[in-house]
C-alpha positions in Angstrom: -45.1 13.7 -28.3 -42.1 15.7 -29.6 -42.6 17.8 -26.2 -42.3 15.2 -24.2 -39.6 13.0 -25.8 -37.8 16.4 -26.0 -38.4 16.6 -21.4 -37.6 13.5 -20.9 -33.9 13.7 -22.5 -33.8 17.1 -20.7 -34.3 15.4 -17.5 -31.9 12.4 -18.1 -29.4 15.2 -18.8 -30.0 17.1 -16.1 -29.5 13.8 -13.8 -26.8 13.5 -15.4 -24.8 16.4 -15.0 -26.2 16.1 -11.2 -23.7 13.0 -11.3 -20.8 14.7 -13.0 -20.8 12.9 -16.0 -22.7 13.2 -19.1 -23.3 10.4 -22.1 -19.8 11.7 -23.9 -17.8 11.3 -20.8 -18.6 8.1 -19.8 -18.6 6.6 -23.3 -14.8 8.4 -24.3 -13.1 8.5 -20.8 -10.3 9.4 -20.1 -9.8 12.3 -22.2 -7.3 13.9 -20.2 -4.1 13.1 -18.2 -4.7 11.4 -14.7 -3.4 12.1 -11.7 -2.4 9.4 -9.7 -1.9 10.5 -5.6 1.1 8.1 -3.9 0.8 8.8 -0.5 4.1 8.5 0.8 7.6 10.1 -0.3 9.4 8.7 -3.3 11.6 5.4 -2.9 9.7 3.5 -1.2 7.1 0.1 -2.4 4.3 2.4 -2.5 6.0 5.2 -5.0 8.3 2.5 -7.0 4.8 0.9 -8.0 3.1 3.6 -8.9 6.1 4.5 -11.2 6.1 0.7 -12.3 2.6 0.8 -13.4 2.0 4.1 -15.0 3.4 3.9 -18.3 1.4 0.9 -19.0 -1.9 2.3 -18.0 -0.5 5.0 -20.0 -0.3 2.8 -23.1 -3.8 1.2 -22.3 -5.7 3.8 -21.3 -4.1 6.1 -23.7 -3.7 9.2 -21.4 -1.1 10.3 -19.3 -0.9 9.2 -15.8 0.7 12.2 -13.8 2.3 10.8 -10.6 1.5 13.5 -7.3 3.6 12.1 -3.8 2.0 13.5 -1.0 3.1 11.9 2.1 2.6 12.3 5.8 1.2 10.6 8.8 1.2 7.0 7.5 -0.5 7.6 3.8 -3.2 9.2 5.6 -2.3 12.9 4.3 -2.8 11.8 0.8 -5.6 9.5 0.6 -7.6 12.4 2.7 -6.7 14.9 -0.3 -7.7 12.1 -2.5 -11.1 12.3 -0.8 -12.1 15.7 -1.1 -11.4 15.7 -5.0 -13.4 15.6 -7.8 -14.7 12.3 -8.4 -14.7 12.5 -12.4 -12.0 9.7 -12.6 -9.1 12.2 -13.7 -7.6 11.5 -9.9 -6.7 8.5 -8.3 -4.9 6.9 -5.7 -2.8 3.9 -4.6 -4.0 2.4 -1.2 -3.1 -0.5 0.9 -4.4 -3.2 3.7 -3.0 -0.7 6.1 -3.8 2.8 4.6 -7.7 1.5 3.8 -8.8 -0.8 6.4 -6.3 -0.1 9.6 -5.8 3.6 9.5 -9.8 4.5 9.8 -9.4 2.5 12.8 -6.5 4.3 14.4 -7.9 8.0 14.6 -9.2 10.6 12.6 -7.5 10.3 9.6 -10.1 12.4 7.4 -11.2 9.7 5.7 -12.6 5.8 5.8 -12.3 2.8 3.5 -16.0 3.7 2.9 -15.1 7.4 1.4 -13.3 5.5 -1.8 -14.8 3.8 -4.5 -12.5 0.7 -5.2 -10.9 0.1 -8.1 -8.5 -3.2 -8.2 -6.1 -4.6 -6.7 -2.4 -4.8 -7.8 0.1 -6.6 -5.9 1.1 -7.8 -2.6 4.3 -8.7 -0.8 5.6 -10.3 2.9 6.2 -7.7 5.9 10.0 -8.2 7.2 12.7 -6.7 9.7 15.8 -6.4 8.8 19.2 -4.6 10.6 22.4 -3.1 9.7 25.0 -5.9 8.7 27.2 -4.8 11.5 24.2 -5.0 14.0 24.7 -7.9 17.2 21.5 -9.1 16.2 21.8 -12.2 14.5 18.3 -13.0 14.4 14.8 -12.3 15.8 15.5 -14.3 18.7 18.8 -12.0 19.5 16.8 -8.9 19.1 13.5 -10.1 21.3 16.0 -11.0 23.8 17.6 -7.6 23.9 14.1 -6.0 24.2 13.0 -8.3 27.0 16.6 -7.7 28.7 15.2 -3.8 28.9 17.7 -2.7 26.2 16.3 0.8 24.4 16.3 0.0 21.1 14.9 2.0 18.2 13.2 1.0 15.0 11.3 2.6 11.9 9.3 2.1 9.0 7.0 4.1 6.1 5.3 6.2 8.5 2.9 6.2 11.4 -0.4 3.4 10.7 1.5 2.3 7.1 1.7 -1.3 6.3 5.4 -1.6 7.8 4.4 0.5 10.8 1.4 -2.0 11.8 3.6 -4.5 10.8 5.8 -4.2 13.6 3.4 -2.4 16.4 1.5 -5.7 15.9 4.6 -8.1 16.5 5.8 -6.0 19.1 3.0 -6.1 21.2 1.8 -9.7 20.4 5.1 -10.5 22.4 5.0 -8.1 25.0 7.7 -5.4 23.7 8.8 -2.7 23.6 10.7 0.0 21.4 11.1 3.3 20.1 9.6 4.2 17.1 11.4 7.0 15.0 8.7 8.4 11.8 10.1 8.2 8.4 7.4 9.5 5.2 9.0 6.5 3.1 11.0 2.8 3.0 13.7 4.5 1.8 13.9 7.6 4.2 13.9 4.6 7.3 16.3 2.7 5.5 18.8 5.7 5.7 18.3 6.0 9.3 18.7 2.6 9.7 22.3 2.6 7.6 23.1 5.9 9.6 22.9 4.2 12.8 20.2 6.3 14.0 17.8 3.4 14.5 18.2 -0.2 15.1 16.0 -2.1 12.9 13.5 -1.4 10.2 10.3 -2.6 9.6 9.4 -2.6 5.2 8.0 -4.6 2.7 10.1 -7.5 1.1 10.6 -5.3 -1.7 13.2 -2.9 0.0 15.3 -6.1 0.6 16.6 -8.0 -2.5 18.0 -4.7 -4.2 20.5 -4.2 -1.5 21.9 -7.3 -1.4 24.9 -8.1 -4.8 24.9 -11.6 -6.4 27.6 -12.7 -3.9 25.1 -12.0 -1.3 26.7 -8.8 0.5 24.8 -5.9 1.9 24.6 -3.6 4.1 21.7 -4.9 6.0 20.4 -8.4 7.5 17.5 -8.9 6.7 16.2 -11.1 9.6 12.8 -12.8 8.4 9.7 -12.1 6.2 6.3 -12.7 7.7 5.1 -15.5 5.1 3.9 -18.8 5.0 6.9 -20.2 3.4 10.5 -18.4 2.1 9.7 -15.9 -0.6 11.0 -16.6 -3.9 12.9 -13.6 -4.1 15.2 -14.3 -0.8 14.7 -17.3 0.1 17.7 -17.7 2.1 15.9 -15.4 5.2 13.6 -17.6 7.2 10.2 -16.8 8.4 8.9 -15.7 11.3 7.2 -19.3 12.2 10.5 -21.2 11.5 11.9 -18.9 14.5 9.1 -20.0 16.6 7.5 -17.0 16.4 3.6 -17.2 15.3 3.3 -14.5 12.4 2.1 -14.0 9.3 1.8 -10.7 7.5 1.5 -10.0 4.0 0.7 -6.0 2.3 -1.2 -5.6 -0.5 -1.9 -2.4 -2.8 -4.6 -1.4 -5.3 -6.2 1.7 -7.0 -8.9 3.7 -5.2 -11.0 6.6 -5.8 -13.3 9.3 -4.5 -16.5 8.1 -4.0 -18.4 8.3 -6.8 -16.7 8.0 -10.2 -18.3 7.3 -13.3 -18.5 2.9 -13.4 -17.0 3.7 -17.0 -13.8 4.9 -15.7 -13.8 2.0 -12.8 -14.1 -0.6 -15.3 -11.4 1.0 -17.9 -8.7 1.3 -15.2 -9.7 -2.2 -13.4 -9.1 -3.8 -17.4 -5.8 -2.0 -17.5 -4.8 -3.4 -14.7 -5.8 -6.6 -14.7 -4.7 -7.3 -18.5 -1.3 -5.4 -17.4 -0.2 -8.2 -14.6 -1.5 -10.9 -17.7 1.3 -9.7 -19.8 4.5 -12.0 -20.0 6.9 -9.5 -20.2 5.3 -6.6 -17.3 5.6 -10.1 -15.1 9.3 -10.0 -15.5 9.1 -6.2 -14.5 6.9 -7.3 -11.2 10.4 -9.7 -10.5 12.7 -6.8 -10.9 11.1 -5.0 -8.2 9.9 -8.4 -6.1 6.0 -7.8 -6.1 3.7 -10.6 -6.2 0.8 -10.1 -8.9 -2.3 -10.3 -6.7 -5.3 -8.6 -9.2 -9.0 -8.2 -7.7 -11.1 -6.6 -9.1 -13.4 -3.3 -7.6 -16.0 -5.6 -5.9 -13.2 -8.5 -4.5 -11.3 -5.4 -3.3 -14.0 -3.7 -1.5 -14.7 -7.2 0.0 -10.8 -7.7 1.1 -10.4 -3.9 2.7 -13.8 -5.0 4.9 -12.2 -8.1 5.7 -9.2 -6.6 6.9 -10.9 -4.2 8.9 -12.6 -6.7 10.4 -9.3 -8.8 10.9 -7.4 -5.4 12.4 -9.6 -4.3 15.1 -8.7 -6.5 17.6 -5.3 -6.9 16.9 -5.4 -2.3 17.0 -7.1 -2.7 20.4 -5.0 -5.2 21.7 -1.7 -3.2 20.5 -3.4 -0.1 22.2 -3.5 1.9 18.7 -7.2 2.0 18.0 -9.4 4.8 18.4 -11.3 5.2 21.4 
């Protein structure tokens, strides 16, 4: 009887360590600091919330949360790193609508939304265009005129197939456009080329708008409309898209990932973090400082949205002439 008591806990061990994980792991993660991959440079929505988040999954999960940027090709660079790594739970990732369910689509990235185990969403924010205070164009219906006038005008955003990038592709080609698009690895590396001169308009999330314009309401950029339902709370002196008679709506969202495969222990711990993290008063004030809207799911909701964004994407890739073939 001993014998066999003695086997079977062998065996449940052995399947175990098969896994991963043993009992101790699961039951006392994290024990260890953990990395979390932002793939794209630092400065821009992706990388400020990463930095916005991980001293209070710090203080809740009670480990360190080591911030890695690895950017390139769109967030594609990192999440395919993020991949291939160890799925104990000591490394995740910040993904997005784009990096998840739109960049599978566009080429061989290294990766699908299928090679991450989903953890939960964090917030979301409005697409928008903006150009350099001293640009001639006024508004979208100055710059679509220049476009279809045959003017050669040049734009950029976070990086090939990122949220700002598809963004734009999209609007261009739902109205029949055309421009040049000049890569940047962040927000904030096109918004220098856009206050440089070297391109014409940018294409980020609403977060890269509000902290360049002062209380008086100067800046150095217009920002020319944010692809909501209704004006953002956090500028909601820039009209939408749809009050420009143009029909467009398109919001980003972020959330944790993982390789495929990490403990459910470590899923649920982080997913908690987060979700009692946007509950708190006071980290609600920090989500306004940086203009993010709380938008918690948690792993299975998430799996569910990056599948129905995938399915929402195709057609408009195909149509735009960026999916694979």
């Amino acid at each position: 009887m001993k014998r066999k008591t003695f086997l079977t806990g062998v065996a449940a061990t052995a399947a175990l360590l098969m896994t991963g994980i043993t009992p101790a792991v699961a039951q006392d993660y994290p024990t260890k600091p953990i990395q979390l991959v932002v793939p794209f440079g630092q400065g821009g929505a992706t990388d400020q919330l990463a930095r916005m988040f991980a001293p209070a999954l710090e203080e809740k999960l009670g480990q360190p949360i080591v911030i890695v940027n690895q950017p390139g090709a769109g967030g594609a660079v990192g999440l395919a790193n993020l991949a291939l790594a160890r799925p104990d739970g000591y490394t995740i990732g910040v993904g997005s609508d784009s990096t998840l369910a739109a960049r599978p689509i566009m080429d061989s990235s290294g990766y699908t939304g299928e090679s991450f185990d989903t953890i939960a969403r964090m917030v979301s924010i409005p697409s928008g265009m903006a150009v350099a205070k001293d640009s001639p164009y006024e508004t979208i219906g100055d710059l679509v005129d220049a476009l279809k006038a045959g003017e050669t005008l040049t734009w950029s955003g976070s990086g090939i197939g990122s949220g700002p990038h598809l963004a734009m592709a999209v609007f261009l080609a739902q109205n029949d456009l055309s421009a040049t698009y000049v890569n940047s690895n962040s927000g904030g590396e096109a918004m220098v080329k856009l206050l440089s001169g070297e391109v014409d308009f940018f294409s980020g999330g609403g977060s890269n708008y509000p902290p360049m314009i002062d209380d008086e309401g100067n800046s150095d950029i217009r920002v020319l409309a944010l692809a909501s339902e209704e004006r953002w709370k956090y500028l909601p002196d820039v009209p939408t898209h749809t009050e420009q008679g143009f029909d467009y709506l398109r919001s980003q969202w972020f959330g944790l990932v993982a390789p495929k495969g990490i403990p459910e222990e470590a899923i649920t711990k982080i997913s908690a973090a987060v979700e009692e993290t946007l509950a708190d008063p006071g980290f609600q004030e920090r989500l306004d400082q940086f203009y993010f809207n709380p938008a918690y799911l948690n792993s299975q909701d998430m799996r569910a949205a990056i599948d129905e964004e995938a399915e929402a994407f195709r057609p408009i890739l195909e149509e735009a002439g960026l999916a694979e073939k």
